[in-house]
C-alpha positions as CSV (number, residue, x, y, z in Angstrom):
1,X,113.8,74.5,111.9
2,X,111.4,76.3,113.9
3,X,108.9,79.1,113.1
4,X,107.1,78.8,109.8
5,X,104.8,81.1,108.9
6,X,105.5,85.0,108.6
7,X,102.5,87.0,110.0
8,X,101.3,90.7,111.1
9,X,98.8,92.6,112.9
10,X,97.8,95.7,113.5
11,X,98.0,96.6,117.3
12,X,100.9,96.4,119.4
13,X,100.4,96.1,123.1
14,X,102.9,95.0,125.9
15,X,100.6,92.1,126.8
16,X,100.3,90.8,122.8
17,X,104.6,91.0,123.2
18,X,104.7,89.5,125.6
19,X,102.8,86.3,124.5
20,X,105.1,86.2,121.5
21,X,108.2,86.0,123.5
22,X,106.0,83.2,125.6
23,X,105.8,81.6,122.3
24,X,109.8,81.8,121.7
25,X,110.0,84.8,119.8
26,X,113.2,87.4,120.2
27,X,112.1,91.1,119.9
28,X,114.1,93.0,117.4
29,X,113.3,96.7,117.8
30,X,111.7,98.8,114.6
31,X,112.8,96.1,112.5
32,X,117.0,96.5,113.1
33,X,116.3,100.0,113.8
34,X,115.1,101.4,110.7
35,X,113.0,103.3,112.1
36,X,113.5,105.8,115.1
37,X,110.1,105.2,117.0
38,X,109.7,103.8,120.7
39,X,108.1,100.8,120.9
40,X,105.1,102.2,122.4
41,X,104.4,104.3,118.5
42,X,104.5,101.4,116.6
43,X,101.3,100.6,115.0
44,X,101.8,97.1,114.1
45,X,103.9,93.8,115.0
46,X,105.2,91.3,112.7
47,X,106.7,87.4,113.0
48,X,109.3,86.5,111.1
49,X,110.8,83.0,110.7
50,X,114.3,84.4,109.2
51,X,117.8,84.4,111.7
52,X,119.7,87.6,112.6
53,X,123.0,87.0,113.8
54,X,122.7,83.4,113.9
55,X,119.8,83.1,116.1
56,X,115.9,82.8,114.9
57,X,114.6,86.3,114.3
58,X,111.3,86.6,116.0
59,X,109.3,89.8,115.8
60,X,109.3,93.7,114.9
61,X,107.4,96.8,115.2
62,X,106.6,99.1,113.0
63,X,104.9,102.5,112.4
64,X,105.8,104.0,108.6
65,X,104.2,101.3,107.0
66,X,102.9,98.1,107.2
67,X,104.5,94.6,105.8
68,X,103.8,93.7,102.4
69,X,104.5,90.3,103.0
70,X,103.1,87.4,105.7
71,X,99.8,86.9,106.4
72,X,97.2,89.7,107.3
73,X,95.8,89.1,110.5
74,X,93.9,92.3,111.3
75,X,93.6,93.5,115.0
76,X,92.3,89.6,115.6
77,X,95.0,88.7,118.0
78,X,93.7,85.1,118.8
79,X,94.2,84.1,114.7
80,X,97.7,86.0,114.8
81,X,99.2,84.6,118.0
82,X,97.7,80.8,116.5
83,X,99.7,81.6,113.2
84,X,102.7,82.9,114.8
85,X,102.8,79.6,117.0
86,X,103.2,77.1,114.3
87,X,106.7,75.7,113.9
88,X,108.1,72.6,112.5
89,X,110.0,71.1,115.3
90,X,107.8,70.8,118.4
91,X,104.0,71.1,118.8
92,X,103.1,73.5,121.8
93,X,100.9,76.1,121.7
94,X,99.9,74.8,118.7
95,X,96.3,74.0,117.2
96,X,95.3,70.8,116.5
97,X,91.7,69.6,114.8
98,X,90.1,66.8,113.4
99,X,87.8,69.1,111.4
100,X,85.6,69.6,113.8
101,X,86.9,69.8,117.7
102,X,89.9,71.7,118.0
103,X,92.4,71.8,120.9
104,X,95.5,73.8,121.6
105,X,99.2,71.6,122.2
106,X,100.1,72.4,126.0
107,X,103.2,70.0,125.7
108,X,106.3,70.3,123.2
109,X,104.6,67.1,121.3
110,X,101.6,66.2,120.7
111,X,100.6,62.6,122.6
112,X,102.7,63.1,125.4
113,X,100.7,63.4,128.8
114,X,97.2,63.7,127.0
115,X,95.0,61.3,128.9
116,X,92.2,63.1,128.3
117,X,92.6,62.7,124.6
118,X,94.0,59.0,123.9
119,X,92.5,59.3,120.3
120,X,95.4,61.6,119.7
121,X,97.8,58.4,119.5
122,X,95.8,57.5,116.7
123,X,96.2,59.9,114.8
124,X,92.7,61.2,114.8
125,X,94.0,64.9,115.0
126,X,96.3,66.9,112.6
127,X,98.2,69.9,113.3
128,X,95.8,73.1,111.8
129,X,96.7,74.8,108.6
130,X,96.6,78.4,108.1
131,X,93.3,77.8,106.1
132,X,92.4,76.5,108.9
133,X,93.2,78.5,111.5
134,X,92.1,81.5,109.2
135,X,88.7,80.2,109.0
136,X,88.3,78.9,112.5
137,X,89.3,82.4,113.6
138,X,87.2,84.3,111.7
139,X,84.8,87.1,113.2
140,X,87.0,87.1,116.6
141,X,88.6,90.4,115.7
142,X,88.1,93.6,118.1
């Protein structure tokens, strides 16, 4: 349980790491060390939802090439971060819709604390898809 959906994009800054370790996600350098290239050289960063040594893995960098598998996100770091978030066992950071508002999950469930939204007890709102999030993200890219 946990991470669900494998993702990459194409720009790797410190700030952009350092959101995915804000959203749980261990760095494993240059993908176990394949590859020989500091950090700072690497072209591209990718989520995994896989373990390595027993705990979740969480993200790589890369420079020789780029994944051939997860979703494509671009240089659009709002849609990537969004995709990387969703997991199956708590709801923050998280979107949420009802098709047409949309709100991001600042608690680990959804419902708690939200008296702003009390609609969300009834189930008004549904956790975004990656269609979703895909299309709702769309034309945001650098």
């Amino acid at each position: 349980m946990g991470f669900t959906t494998l993702c990459f994009i194409r720009k790797n800054t410190p700030e952009l790491r350092n959101k995915l370790e804000e959203l749980g996600y261990l760095f494993i350098p240059n993908g176990w060390n394949e590859w020989s290239i500091p950090i700072e050289n690497c072209e591209y960063l990718l989520c995994d939802t896989d373990t390595y040594q027993g705990n979740p893995i969480s993200y790589y960098t890369g420079k020789v090439c780029k994944p051939n598998f997860g979703i494509d996100c671009g240089t659009n770091e709002e849609l990537f971060l969004a995709i990387a978030a969703l997991r199956d066992d708590i709801d923050i950071h998280q979107w949420f819709t009802d098709g047409k508002e949309w709100f991001q999950c600042r608690f680990l469930k959804v419902g708690m604390h939200y008296s702003d939204k009390p609609e969300i007890l009834f189930e008004r709102w549904h956790k975004a898809t990656v269609e979703e999030l895909i299309e709702h993200f769309r034309g945001k890219e650098e």
